[in-house]
Each structure stands twice: as structure tokens, then as C-alpha cells.
C-alpha positions as CSV (number, residue, x, y, z in Angstrom):
1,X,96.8,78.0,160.7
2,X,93.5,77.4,158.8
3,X,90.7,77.6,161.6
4,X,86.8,78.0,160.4
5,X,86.8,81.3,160.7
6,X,90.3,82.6,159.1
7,X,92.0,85.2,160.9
8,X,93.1,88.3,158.4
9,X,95.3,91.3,159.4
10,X,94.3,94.4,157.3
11,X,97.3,97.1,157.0
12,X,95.7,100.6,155.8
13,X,96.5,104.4,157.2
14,X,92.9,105.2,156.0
15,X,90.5,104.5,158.9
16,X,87.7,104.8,156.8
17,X,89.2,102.0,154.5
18,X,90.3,99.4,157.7
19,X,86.5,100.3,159.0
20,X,85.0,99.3,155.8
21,X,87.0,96.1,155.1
22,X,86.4,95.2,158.9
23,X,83.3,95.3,158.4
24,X,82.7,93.6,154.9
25,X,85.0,90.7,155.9
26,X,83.8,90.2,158.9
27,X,79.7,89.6,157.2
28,X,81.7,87.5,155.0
29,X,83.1,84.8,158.1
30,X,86.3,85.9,158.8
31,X,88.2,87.1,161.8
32,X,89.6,90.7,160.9
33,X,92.0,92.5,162.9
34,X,93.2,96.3,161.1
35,X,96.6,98.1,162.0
36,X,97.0,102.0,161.3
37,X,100.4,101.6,160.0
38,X,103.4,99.1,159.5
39,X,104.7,99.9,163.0
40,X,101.6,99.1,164.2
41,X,101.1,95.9,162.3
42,X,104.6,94.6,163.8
43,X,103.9,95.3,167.4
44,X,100.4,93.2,166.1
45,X,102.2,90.3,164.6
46,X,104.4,90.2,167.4
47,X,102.0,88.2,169.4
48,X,99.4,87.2,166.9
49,X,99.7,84.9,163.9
50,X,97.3,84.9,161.0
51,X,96.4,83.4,157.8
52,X,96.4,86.4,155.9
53,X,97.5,89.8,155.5
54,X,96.2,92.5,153.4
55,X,98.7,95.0,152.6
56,X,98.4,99.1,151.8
57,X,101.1,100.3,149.5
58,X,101.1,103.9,150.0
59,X,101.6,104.4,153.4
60,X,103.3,106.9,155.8
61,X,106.8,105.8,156.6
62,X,107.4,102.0,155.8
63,X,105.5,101.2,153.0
64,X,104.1,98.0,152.3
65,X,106.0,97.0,149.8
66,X,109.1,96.9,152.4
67,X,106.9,95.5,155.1
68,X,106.3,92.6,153.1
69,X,109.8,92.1,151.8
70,X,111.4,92.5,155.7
71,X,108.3,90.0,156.5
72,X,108.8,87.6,154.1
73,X,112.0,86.8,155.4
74,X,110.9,85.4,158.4
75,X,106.7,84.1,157.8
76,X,105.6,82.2,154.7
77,X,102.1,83.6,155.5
78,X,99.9,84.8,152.3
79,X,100.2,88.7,151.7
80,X,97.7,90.0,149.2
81,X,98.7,94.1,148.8
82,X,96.7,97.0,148.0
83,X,97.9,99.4,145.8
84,X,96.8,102.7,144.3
85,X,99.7,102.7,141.4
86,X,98.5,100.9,138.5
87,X,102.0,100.4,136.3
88,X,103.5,96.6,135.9
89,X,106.8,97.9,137.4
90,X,105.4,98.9,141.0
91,X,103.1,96.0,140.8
92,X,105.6,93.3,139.7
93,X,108.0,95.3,142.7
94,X,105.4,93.8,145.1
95,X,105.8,90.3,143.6
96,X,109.0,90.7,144.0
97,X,108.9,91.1,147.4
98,X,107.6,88.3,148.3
99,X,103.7,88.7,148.0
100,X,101.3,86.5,146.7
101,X,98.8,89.0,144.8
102,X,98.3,92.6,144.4
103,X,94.7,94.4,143.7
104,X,94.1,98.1,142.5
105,X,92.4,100.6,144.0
106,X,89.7,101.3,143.4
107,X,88.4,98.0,143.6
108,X,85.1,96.3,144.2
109,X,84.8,94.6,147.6
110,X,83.6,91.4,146.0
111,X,86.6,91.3,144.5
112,X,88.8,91.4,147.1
113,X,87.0,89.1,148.8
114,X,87.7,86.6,145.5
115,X,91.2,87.7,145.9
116,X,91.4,86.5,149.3
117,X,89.8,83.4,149.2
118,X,91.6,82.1,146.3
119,X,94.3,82.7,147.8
120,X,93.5,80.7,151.4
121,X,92.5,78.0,148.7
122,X,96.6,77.7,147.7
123,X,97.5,77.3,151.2
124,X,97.5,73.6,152.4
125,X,96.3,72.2,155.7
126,X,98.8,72.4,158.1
127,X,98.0,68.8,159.6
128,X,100.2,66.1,159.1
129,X,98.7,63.5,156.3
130,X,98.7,59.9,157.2
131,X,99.1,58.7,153.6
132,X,102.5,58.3,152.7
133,X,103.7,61.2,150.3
134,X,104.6,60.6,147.1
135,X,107.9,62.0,146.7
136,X,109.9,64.0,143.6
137,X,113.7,64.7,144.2
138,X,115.5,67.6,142.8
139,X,119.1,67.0,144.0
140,X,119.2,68.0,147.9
141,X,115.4,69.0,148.0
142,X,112.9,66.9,148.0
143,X,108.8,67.4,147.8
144,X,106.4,65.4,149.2
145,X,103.4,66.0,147.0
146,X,100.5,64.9,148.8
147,X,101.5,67.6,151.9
148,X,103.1,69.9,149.0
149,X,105.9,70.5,151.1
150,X,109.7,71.3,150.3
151,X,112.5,69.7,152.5
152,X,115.8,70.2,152.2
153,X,117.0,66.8,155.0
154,X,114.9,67.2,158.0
155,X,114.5,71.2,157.1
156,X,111.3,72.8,155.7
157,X,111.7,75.2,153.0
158,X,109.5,77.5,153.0
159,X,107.1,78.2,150.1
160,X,104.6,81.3,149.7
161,X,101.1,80.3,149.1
162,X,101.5,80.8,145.4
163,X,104.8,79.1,145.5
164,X,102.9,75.9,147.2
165,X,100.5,76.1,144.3
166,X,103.1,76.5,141.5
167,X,104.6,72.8,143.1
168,X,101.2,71.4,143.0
169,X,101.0,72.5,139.1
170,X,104.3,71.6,138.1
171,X,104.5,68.0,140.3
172,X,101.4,66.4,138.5
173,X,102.9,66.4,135.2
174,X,106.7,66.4,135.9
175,X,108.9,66.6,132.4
176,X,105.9,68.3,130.9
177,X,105.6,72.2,129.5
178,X,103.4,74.4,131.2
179,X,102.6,77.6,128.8
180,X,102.9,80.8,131.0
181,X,99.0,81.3,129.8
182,X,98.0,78.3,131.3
183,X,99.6,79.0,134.7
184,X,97.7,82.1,135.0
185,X,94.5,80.5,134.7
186,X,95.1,77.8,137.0
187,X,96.4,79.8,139.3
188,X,93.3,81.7,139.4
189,X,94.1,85.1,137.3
190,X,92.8,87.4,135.2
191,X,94.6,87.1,131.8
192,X,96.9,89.6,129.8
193,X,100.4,90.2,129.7
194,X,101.1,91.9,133.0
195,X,99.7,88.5,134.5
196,X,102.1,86.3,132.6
197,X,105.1,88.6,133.3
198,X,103.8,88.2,137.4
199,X,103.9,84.4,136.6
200,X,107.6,85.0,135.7
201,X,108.8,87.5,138.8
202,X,106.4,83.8,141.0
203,X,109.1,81.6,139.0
204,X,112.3,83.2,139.0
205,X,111.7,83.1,143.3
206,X,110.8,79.9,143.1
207,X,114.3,78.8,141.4
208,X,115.9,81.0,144.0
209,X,114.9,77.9,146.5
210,X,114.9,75.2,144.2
211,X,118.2,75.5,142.3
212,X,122.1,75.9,143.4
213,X,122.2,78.5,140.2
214,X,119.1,80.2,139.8
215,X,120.6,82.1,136.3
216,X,120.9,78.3,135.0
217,X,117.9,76.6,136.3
218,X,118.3,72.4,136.3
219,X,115.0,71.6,137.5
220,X,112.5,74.1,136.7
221,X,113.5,75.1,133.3
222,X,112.3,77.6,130.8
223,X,111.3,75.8,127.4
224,X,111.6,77.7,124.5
225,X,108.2,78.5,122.8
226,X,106.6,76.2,125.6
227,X,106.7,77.8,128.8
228,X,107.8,76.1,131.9
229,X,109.0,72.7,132.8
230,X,109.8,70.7,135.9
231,X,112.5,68.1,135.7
232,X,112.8,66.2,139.3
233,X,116.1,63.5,139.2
């Protein structure tokens, strides 16, 4: 729902936090509306759509870990989390459910603003293209590359924004090995090993859309010493 000024929901039980990132992201051209807690963000996104959310882990009663999961089920919107635990497991548990980065507090501000507009950059314009698509077909699915879009016949799958970006990686050099290192840096992340293993939690959901057996992937398929592959019919 990209408008010039994108519209982000900021979940936090700190006020002093929501105060602060209202006000930052606000100088910084963005619409910000803050919630208290995840009851509170429901009742929010009840009546308001956004292009972004911006997640607190630790919070009292539902966390936002299971916010994001119970959301994801329903909204394909980007959800960027905050979270004061810096192991891989609770961080890659956030991948899991469904969202599309994770940052650590403390963090600088300019980097969550980096963060956020990186991931906005993933998300494609929701108006339809008048060029016809180009079009790669992985047995009932097909994408149309130009809109990056998944159908399955005349129904939209829907694709996180890091899912939509993975697509655009894999679908401009189908048949080809993508290293696990050079997916992180084209998708715009730090390097190490806890971002590679993210890369893997990004791919094994994406085969739980694209394949009839995720376990034995068809079309995006691990190479062995390579990385990743995507094999269209």
C-alpha cells in the first residue's frame, strides 16, 4: 500500500521507546502510529492497514514473536521485530514466524531506519504493470516476474517481502546456484553465519509454498557445495 509517506505501526510496552521511534521516524517521512501492547495493535490493525510493522519481542502477555506468527497467517505485510535476546535460536524463532528481519537492542536509530527502508525497498508496487510478465512455471504455480507475483490459477499466493525478494533473486538466473553468502548480501545483510542460517529458516518457508513436498524440494533445490537453485518446468 506504498503511499509517499509510508505508514508504519510501531509495537513496544516501553512508552519512552514508541515516543522516541515516533518521533525519529516521523523527521525521517513516515507516517508512525505506536500500540502499547499486542492487544492493542490488533484492535489497531483492525481498521487500519500499513506497510510496515515494527515488532517488540519481550512484551507483557502475547509476545511478538506469536503476534507475528498468528498475523502472518492472514497479512503478507513486512514485520521487522525488536528484540533484546541476542542468541541465533530466539532470533531464527522470529524468522520462523513469519518475519522479515529482526534488530537487537540496543541499536542505533540510524540503523533501524536502514532496516526499514531496505525492507520497503523488497516490497513491489502494488499497481498492476501494463507490460506483459514474463512468466516461470513450477508445476501448479506460476510467477510472473515483472510484478514478482506467485499464482497458483487465478489465486495469489502470498509472499513476505523477503520471500518477494528471494523470487526476484532466484528468477533472473533460473537453473543457476546461488551461494547462501551471496544471498545475504543481495538481500541487504550484514554477513556471518547467523545470517546465512536466517537465509535458510527464509528458504525452507519459501518451499513450504512453492513445493507439494517441502522435505524433497523439486524446484528450489539445495546444491551441494553451491547453495541454492531454482528449477522452473
Amino acid at each position: 500500500m506504498h503511499s509517499e509517506q509510508p505508514h508504519l505501526l510501531i509495537v513496544d510496552d516501553d512508552e519512552r521507546i514508541r515516543v522516541l521511534l515516533q518521533k525519529f521516524l516521523v523527521r525521517n517521512g513516515f507516517l508512525v502510529t505506536a500500540a502499547r501492547d499486542a492487544a492493542h495493535a490488533r484492535r489497531i490493525l483492525a481498521g487500519l492497514d500499513f506497510d510496515m510493522l515494527v515488532l517488540d519481542v519481550m512484551m507483557p502477555g502475547e509476545d511478538g514473536v506469536t503476534l507475528c506468527a498468528d498475523l502472518r497467517r492472514e497479512r503478507d505485510t513486512p514485520i521487522l521485530l525488536l528484540t533484546a535476546k541476542a542468541e541465533t535460536s530466539d532470533r531464527i524463532a522470529g524468522l520462523e514466524a513469519g518475519a522479515d528481519d529482526y534488530l537487537a537492542k540496543p541499536f542505533e536509530p540510524k540503523e533501524l531506519l536502514l532496516r526499514i527502508n531496505s525492507i520497503l525497498r523488497r516490497v513491489p508496487p502494488s499497481e498492476a504493470e501494463s507490460v506483459v510478465p514474463k512468466v516461470l512455471h513450477l508445476g501448479p504455480l506460476r510467477y510472473e516476474m515483472e510484478r514478482g507475483e506467485m499464482w497458483r490459477g487465478e489465486d495469489l499466493v502470498r509472499l513476505t517481502a523477503t520471500e518477494v525478494q528471494l523470487m526476484k533473486i532466484f528468477s533472473t538466473t533460473p537453473g543457476e546456484a546461488i551461494s547462501r553468502e551471496d544471498l545475504v548480501d543481495r538481500l541487504g545483510r550484514s554477513g556471518g553465519q547467523a545470517q546465512e542460517r536466517a537465509v535458510d529458516v527464509q528458504i525452507t518457508r519459501l518451499r513450504r509454498k512453492l513445493e507439494a513436498d517441502p522435505k524433497q524440494p523439486r524446484y528450489l533445490q539445495t546444491v551441494r557445495g553451491a547453495g541454492y537453485m531454482l528449477a522452473p518446468d
